[in-house]
N, C-alpha and C positions, 0 to 999 in steps of 0.2 A: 202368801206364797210359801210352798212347803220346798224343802231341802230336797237336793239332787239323791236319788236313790240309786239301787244297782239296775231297776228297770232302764231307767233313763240313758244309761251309759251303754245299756245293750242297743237302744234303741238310736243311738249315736253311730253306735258299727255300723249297726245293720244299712242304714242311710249309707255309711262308705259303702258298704258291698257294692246295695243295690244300682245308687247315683252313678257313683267312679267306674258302674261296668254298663254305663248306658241305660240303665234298666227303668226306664219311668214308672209304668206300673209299680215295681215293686217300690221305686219311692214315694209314689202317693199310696199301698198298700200301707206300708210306715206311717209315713205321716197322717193317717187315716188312726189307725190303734195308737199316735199319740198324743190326736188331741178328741178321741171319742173315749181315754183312761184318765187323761192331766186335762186340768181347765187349759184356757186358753195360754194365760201367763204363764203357769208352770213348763204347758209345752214348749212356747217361746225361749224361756229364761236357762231351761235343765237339759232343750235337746237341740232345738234348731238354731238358735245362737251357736252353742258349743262347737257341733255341727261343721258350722260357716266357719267357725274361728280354725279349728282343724284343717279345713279345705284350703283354705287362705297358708294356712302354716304349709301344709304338704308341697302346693305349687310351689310356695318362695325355694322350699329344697329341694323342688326338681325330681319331686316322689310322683307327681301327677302331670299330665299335662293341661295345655291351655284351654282342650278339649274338653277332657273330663270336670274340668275347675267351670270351662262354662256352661255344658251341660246340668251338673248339679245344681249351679246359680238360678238359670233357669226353671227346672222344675222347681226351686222353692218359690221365687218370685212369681211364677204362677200359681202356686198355692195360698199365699199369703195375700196375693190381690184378690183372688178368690174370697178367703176370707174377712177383709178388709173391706169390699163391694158389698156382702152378705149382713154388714156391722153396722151400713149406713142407717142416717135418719132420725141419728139421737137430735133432742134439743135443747141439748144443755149447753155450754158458753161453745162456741168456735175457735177452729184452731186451724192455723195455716203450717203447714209442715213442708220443708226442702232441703236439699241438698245443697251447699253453695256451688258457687260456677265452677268447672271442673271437677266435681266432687261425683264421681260414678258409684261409690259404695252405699249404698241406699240399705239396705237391712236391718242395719238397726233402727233407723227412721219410719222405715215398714212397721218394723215390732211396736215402736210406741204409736204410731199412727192407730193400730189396732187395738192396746190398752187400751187409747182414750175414747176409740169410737165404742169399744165396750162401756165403759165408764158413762156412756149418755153424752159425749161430746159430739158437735158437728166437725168432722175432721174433711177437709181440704188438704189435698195429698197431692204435692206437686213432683214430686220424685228427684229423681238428680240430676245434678249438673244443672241448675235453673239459675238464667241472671237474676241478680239483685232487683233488677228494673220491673222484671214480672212478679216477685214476691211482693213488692211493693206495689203492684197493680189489683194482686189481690186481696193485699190487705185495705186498699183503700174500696174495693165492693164490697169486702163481705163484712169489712171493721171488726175481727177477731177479735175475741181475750186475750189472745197469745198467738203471736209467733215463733216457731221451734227451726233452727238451721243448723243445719248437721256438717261434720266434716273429718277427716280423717289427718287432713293437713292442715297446722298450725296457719301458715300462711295462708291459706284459701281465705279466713276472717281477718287475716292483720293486711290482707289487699284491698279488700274490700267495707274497711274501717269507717270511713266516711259515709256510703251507703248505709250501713246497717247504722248508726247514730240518726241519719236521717229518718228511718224508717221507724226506730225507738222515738220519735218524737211525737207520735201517733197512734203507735202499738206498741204494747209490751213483748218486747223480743228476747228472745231464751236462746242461747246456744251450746250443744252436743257432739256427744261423739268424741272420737280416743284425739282429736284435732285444739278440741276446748278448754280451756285454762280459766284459773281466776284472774292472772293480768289482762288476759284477747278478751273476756266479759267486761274487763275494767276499762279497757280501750276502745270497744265497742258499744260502750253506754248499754248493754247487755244485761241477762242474768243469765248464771251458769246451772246449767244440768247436770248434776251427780250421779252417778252410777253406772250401771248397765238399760241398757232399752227400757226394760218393764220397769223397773226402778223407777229411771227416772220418768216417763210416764204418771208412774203413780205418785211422787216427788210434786210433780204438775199442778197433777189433780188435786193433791192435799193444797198445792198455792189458793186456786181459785177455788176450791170447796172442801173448807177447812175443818168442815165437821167429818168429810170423808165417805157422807150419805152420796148415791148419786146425785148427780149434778142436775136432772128434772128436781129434785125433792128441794136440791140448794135453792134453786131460782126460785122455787115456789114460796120457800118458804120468805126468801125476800121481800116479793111483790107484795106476801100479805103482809110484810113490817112496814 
């Protein structure tokens, strides 16, 4: 993943203009020139991350309104499922991905959702605000490599403490997001995810496929040891 350039930051504005003054077209015209110039990761990590983080900043100081802040939100979360639906059908290890309960900020969960289904992962993508009780429903069909639970509030995982231990006794449980700590990992019978989205995605990927080949090539090469 290559460093933010001045492209990228024009391409930041330009999303304000277009998003903040209603204008769909031009934000999928944008978002169009920035993941048909940047791979996927770089467009995630250098523009539409930044983006969201801006959107988010401008509401809290009452530069935007609720309007505009959910207008924007929208056309990217239609873009990103778009591309996220388009990624399916890898078969490399499985991965269930959520928000915890009340947990409505999903994007960055999106973003790495999308890393790993690049990456050759089977990604199961349950979005936000999902009880404990349905993550755990899933993991017990699909018996994932990992599970990833995202959160923005410390508390949403130190509430739900006892759940997510039960669920680790089954599946290897990872948790994210600006909410995640190394004590809530350590009281969660957890592992912690470092970084930003695409980071820690890739963070992931290096756990379960350690050579960093995709993850078809990992398995394969198992089955034949």
């Amino acid at each position: 993943m290559s460093e933010p350039d001045t492209s990228a930051m024009v391409w930041v504005d330009q999303l304000e203009t277009t998003l903040e003054s209603f204008d769909e077209a031009g934000g999928h015209r944008i978002l169009g020139q920035v993941f048909d110039q940047l791979d996927v990761e770089d467009g995630l990590a250098h523009v539409v991350m930044p983006y969201l983080h801006q959107v988010g900043q401008r509401w809290e100081q009452g530069k935007i309104g609720v309007a505009q802040e959910h207008f924007a939100s929208n056309v990217l979360r239609v873009r990103l499922s778009m591309m996220l639906h388009g990624e399916r059908g890898g078969s490399g290890p499985a991965a269930v991905l959520a928000c915890m309960p009340g947990e409505q900020h999903e994007f960055g969960l999106m973003a790495m959702a999308l890393v790993l289904s690049r990456l050759d992962w089977q990604v199961c993508y349950l979005g936000a605000s999902t009880p404990t009780a349905e993550v755990a429903l899933a993991a017990r069909t699909l018996q994932p490599g990992a599970v990833v639970l995202s959160a923005h509030r410390r508390t949403a995982f130190a509430a739900h403490g006892p759940a997510l231990r039960r669920l680790g006794r089954h599946t290897p449980v990872h948790i994210a997001g600006p909410g995640a700590t190394q004590e809530l990992a350590s009281l969660c019978e957890a592992q912690l995810i470092i970084g930003d989205p695409v980071a820690g995605a890739r963070a992931l990927h290096d756990t379960y496929v350690p050579s960093g080949a995709p993850a078809r090539e990992y398995l394969e090469d198992d089955a034949a040891g």
